[in-house]
C-alpha positions as a LaTeX table, in Angstrom:
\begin{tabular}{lrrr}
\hline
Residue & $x$ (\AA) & $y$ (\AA) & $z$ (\AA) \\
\hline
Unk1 & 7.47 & 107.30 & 64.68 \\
Unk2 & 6.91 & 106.70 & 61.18 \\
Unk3 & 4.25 & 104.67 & 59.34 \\
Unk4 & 4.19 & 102.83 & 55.94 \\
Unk5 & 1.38 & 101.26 & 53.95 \\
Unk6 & 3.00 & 98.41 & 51.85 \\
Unk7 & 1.73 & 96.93 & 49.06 \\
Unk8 & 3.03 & 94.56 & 46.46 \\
Unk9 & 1.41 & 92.54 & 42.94 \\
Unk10 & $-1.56$ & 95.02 & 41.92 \\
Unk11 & $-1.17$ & 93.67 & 38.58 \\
Unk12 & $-3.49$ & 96.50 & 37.29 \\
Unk13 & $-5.82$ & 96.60 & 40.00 \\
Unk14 & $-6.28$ & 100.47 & 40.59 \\
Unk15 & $-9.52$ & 100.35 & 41.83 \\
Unk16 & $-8.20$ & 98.22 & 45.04 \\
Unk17 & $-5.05$ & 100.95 & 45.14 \\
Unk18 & $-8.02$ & 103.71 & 45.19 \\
Unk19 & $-9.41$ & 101.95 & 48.22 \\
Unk20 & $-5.95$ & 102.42 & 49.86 \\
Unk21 & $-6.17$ & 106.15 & 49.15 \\
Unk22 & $-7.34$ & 107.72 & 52.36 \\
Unk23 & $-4.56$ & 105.37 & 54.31 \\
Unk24 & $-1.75$ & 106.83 & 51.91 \\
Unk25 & $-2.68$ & 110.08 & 52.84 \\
Unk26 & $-2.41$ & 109.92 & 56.42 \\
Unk27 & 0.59 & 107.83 & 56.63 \\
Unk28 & 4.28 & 108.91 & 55.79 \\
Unk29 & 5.17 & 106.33 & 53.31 \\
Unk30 & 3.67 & 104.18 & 50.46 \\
Unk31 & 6.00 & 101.54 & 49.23 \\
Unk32 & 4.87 & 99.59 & 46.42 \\
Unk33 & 7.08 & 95.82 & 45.90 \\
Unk34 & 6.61 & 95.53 & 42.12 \\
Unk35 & 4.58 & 93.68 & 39.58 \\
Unk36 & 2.50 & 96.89 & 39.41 \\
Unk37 & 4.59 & 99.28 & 39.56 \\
Unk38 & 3.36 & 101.43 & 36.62 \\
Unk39 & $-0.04$ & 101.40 & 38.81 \\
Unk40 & 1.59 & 103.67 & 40.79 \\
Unk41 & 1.62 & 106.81 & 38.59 \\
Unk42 & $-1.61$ & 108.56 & 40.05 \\
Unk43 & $-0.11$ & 107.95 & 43.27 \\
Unk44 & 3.16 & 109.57 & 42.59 \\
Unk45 & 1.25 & 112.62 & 41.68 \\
Unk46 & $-1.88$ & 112.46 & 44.16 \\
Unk47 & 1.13 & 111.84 & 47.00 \\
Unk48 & 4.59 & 113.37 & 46.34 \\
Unk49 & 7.58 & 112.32 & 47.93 \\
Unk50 & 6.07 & 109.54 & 49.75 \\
Unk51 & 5.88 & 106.58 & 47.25 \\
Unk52 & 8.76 & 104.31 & 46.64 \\
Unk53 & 8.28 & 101.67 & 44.00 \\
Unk54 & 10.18 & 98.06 & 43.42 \\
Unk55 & 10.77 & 96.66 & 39.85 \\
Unk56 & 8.69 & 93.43 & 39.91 \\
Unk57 & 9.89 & 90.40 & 37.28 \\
Unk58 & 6.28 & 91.77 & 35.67 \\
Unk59 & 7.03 & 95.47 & 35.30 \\
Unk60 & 9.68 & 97.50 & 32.41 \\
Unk61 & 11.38 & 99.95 & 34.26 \\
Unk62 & 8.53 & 101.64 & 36.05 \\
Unk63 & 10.86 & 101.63 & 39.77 \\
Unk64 & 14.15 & 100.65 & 41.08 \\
Unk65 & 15.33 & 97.27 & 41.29 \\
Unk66 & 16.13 & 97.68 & 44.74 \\
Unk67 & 16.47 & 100.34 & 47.65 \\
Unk68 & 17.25 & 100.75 & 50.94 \\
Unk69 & 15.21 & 102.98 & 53.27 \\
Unk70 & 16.26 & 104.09 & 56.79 \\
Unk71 & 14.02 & 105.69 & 59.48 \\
Unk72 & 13.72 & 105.88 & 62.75 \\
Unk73 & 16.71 & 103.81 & 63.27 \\
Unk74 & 15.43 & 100.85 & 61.02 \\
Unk75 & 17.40 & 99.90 & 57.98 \\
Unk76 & 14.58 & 98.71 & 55.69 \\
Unk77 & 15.72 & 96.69 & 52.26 \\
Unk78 & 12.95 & 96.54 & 49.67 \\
Unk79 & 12.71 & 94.80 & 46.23 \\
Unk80 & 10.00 & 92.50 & 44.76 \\
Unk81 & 12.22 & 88.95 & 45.95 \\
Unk82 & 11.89 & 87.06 & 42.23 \\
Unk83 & 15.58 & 87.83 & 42.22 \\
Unk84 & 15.74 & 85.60 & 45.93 \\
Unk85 & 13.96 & 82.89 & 45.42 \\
Unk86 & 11.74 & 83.85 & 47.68 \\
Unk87 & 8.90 & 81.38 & 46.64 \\
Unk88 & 11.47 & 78.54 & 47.99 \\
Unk89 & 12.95 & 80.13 & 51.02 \\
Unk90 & 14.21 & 83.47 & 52.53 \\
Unk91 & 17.67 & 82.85 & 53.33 \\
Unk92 & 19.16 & 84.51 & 49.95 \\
Unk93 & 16.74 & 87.56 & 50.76 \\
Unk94 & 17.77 & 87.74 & 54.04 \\
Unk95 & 21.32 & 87.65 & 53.59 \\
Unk96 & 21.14 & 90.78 & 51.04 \\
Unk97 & 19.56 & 92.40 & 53.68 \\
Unk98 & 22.23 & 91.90 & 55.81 \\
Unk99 & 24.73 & 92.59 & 53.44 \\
Unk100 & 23.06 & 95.77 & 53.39 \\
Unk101 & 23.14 & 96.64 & 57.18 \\
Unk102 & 19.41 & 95.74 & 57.08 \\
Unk103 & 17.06 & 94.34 & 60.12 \\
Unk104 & 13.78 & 94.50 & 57.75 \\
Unk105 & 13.49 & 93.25 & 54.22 \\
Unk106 & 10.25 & 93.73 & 52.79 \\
Unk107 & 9.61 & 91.44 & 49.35 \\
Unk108 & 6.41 & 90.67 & 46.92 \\
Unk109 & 6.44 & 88.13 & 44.76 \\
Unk110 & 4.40 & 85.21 & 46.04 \\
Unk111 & 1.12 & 86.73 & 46.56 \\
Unk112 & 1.32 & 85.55 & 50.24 \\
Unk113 & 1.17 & 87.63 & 53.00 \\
Unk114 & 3.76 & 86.42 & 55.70 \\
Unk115 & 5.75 & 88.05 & 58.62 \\
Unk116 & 8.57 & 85.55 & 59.78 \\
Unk117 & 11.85 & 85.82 & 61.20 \\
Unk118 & 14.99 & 84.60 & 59.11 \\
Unk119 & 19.03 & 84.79 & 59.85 \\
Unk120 & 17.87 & 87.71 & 62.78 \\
Unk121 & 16.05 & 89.77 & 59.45 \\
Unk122 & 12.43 & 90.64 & 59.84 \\
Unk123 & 10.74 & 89.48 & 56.52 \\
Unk124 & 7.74 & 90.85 & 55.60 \\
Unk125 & 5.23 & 90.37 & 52.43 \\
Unk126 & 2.13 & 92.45 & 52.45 \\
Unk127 & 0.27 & 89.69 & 50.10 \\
Unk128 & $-1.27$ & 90.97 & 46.64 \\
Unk129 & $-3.45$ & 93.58 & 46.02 \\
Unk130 & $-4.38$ & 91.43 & 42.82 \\
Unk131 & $-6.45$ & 88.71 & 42.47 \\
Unk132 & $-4.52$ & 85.87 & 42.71 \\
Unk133 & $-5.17$ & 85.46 & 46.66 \\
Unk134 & $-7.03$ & 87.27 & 49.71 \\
Unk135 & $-5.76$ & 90.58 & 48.95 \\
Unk136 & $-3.85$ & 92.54 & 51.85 \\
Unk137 & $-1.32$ & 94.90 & 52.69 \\
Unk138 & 1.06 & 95.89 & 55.42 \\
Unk139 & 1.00 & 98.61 & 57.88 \\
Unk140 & 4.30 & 99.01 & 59.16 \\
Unk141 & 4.92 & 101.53 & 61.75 \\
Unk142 & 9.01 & 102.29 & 62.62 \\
Unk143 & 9.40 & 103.76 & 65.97 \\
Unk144 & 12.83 & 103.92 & 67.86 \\
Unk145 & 14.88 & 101.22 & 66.65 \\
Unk146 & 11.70 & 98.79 & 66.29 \\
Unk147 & 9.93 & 97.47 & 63.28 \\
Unk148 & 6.01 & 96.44 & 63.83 \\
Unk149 & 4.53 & 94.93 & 60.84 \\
Unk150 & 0.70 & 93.93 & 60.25 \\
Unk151 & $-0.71$ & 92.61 & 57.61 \\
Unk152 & $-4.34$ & 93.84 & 57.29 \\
Unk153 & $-6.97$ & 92.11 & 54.82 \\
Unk154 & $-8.52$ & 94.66 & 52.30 \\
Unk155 & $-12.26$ & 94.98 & 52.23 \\
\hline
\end{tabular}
């Protein structure tokens, strides 16, 4: 089993990633969907090899534009979605994914947390961490072939 704590649109918030500190450290991954991503410097150093960070449409090359993570049998894609059109619909995301050999595709973007099926690909947003909306993130725990997302409101 792995776990992930995903976040997405901090948009200079540290204090809420702060919050989120005791979580990174007991979890396996920290993946971070963009606009934001240069928040995630004091993570990269406070947690090493556990952050992965998505270019957002509001960040200058502080990640990757997209990546692909695999564990536990799950294909994961990951990017921030502007790139999708993800604010209009999820079939463009979701056929990426699959393009990529993906069952998950995890995306930012729209500052709305949502969990929805689309073409058979899991899509999952974790919300903002900004202020925008009711910020949230995702736990998302891999285990044997299965992906189980949540999307959990931050205090």
């Amino acid at each position: 089993m792995k776990t992930f704590i995903v976040i997405s649109d901090s948009h200079g918030r540290r204090a809420a990633l702060r919050k989120l500190y005791p979580l990174f450290a007991e979890n396996d991954y920290i993946i971070h969907l963009g606009d934001g991503a240069s928040d995630m410097s004091e993570c990269r150093h406070a947690f090493p090899g556990k952050v992965f960070v998505a270019e957002g449409n509001c960040d200058f090359s502080s990640g990757e534009e997209e990546f692909v993570l695999e564990e536990e049998g799950v294909r994961v894609f990951c990017c921030h979605g502007h790139r999708y059109g993800v604010k209009g619909e999820l079939s463009r995301l979701a056929a990426r994914a699959k393009e990529l050999g993906c069952s998950v595709a995890l995306y930012g973007h729209t500052h709305r947390a949502d969990i929805r099926e689309e073409g058979g690909v899991l899509c999952v947003n974790p919300g903002a961490l900004g202020s925008y909306s009711e910020p949230s993130y995702c736990y998302l725990v891999l285990h044997k072939g299965r992906a189980t997302p949540t999307v959990v409101p931050l205090a």
